[in-house]
N, C-alpha and C positions, 0 to 999 in steps of 0.2 A: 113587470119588467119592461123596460124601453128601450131600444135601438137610437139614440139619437144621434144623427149626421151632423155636426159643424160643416156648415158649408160655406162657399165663398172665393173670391180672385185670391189671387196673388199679393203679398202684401197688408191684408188686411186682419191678422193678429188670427186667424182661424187656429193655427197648431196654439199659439199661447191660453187661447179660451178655452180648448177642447183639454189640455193637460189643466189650466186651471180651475175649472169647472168640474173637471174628475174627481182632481183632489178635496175639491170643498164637496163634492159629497161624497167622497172616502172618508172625510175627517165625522161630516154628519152620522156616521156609523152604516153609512151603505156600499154594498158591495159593488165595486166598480172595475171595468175591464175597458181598456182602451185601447182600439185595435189599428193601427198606423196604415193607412190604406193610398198615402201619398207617395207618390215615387220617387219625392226629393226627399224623405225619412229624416225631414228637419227635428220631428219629434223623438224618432229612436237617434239622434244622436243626441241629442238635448239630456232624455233621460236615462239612457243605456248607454251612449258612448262605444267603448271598444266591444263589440262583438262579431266577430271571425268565425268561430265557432257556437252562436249561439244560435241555434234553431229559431227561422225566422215565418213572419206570416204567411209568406209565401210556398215556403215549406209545407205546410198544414192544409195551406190551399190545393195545392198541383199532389196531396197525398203522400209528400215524402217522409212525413212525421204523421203518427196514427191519431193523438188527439192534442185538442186544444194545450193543456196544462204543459206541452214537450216545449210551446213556444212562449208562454208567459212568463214577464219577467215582472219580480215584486218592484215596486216605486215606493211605497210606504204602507202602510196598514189600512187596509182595505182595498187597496189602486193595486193593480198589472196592468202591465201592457205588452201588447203583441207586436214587437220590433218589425221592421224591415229592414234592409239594405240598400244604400241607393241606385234608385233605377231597377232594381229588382224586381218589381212589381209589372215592367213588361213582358217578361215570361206569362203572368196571370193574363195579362192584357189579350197577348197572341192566343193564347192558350183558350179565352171566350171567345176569341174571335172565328176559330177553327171549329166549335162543338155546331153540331146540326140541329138541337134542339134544345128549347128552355136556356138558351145561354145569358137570357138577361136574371135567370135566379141561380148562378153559380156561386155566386157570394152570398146571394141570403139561405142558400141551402148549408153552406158551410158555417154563418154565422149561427142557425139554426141549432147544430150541432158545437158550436160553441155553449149554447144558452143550456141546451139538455147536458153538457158535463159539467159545467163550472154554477152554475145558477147565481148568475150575476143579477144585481137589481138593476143596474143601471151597464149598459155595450156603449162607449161614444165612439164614434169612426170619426178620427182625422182625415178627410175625402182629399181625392186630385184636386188639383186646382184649377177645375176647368169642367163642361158637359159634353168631351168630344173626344171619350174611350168608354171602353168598356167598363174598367172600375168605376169609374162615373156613375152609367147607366146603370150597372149592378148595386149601387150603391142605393140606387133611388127605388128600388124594389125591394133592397135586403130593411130599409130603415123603418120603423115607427113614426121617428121624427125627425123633423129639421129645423137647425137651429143656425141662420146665415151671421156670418160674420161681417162688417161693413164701415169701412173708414166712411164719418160724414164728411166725401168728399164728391164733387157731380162727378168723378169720374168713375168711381167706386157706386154711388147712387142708381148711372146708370147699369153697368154689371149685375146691380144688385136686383134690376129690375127684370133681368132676362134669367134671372136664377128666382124669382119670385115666381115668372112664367111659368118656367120647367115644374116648380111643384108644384103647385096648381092644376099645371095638365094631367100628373101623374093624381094627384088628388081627385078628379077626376072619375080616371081608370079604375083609380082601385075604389074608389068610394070610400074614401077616408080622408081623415082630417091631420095633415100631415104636419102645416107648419108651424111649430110652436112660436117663432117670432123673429125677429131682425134684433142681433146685438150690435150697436153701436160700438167702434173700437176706435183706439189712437184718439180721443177726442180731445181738442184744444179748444180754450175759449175763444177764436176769432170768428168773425163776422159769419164769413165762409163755410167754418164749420157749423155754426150756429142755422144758418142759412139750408142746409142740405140736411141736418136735423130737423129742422122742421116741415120739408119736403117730404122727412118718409112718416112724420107724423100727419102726416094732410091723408094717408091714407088709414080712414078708419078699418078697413076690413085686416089692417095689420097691427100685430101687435109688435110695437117698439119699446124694448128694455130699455132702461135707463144708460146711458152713455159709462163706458168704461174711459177714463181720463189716459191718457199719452203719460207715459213716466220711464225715464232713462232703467228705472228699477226693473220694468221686465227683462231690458234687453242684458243689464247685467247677472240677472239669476239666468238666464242662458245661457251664459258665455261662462257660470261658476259648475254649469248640471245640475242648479237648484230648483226647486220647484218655486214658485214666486212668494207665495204665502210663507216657505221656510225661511226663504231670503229677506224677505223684508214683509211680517203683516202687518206693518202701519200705516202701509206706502198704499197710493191713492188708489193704485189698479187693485189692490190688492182688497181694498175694502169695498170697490166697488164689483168685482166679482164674488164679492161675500151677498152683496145684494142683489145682482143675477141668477146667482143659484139660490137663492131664498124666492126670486121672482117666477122660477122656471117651478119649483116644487110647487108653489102655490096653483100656478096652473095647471099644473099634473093632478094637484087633490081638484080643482076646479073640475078637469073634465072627466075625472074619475066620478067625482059626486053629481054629474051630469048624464054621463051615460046609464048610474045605476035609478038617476030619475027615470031616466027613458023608459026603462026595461018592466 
């Protein structure tokens, strides 16, 4: 079982990876749970839409609903997801900010307790957009993995480098091996973009997935509540996160068949 974070600025296709990435391994036959931990709930409108009354993450988090299953909502056969509301998730925010002890594991103790009711193979967290809150920080002790998201753009490039920092430091701390690799998004064939791909490939201690291609088709399965692959699986992004998450499993049996060398 994995915790993986998409992580990532503003901008840079994180909620479309993190919903498409789930579903291509829901469709794989694995049990997946995707928990909206961003406070713009670009994702629970995307794939839940009207909910008023439907018990939200944050609900489950501050204990107002008893377990996980009160707030997941089905997306297709094998995928839920754990909605929020927008902005909602500053309640969570003030709420770590006030506890006097262990407040950076108040999310991973709750995800925790996700993992022991529903026995998902795969948790992605849609994260803030940014490392200067609490869900942030909670974020980066609740996860297994991280998986950044990153227009090859310098501006994007740089951000992506001060979000490399951060896990690395926690890498670190906890003595693990956190980052599974930089996905490439929005990619066009210009110079520029070409140019700032090849800048995060200059760094061998990173692993850079193959470039996810720029296509109007994401932004339309968005704007239908499709998920991309239902909306259109011929379309570029669509086959290129077919190849992301074949690239991500591989490295999962990689460091699965590593650490049982070790041992």
């Amino acid at each position: 079982m994995e915790i993986i974070a998409l992580l990532g600025k503003g901008g840079t296709a994180k909620t479309t990876s993190c919903a498409t990435i789930g579903h291509a391994l829901a469709r794989r036959g694995y049990d997946v749970v995707i928990v909206d931990l961003d406070s713009q709930a670009s994702l629970s409108d995307w794939l839940v839409g009207e909910r008023e009354d439907q018990p939200m993450v944050e609900d489950v988090l501050m204990g107002r609903v008893a377990t996980w299953s009160d707030v997941l909502v089905p997306i297709s056969d094998h995928l839920r997801l754990a909605p929020t509301m927008n902005f909602a998730l500053r309640e969570v925010d003030d709420h770590i900010e006030g506890l006097k002890r262990q407040k950076e594991l108040f999310i991973a103790k709750a995800l925790t307790r996700l993992v022991d009711q529903e026995k998902p193979d795969f948790v992605l967290l849609d994260t803030p957009r940014g490392l200067d809150t609490n869900t942030a920080l909670n974020v980066f002790e609740a996860m297994t993995l991280a998986l950044i998201a990153s227009e090859p753009s310098p501006m994007s490039v740089a951000a992506l480098r001060e979000i490399v920092l951060a896990v690395r430091e926690y890498e670190e701390a906890r003595e693990a091996d956190l980052l599974l690799g930089v996905l490439p998004t929005r990619y066009t064939r210009t110079s520029l973009s070409a140019m700032a791909l090849g800048s995060l490939a200059e760094n061998r201690s990173l692993r850079v997935l193959e470039p996810i291609r720029a296509t109007v088709k994401a932004s339309e399965a968005v704007a239908l509540s499709e998920l991309l692959w239902d909306y259109d699986k011929s379309s570029t992004a669509s086959r290129d996160y077919e190849q992301a998450t074949d690239t991500i499993l591989a490295a999962l049996n990689d460091r699965t068949t590593s650490t049982k060398a070790g041992s």
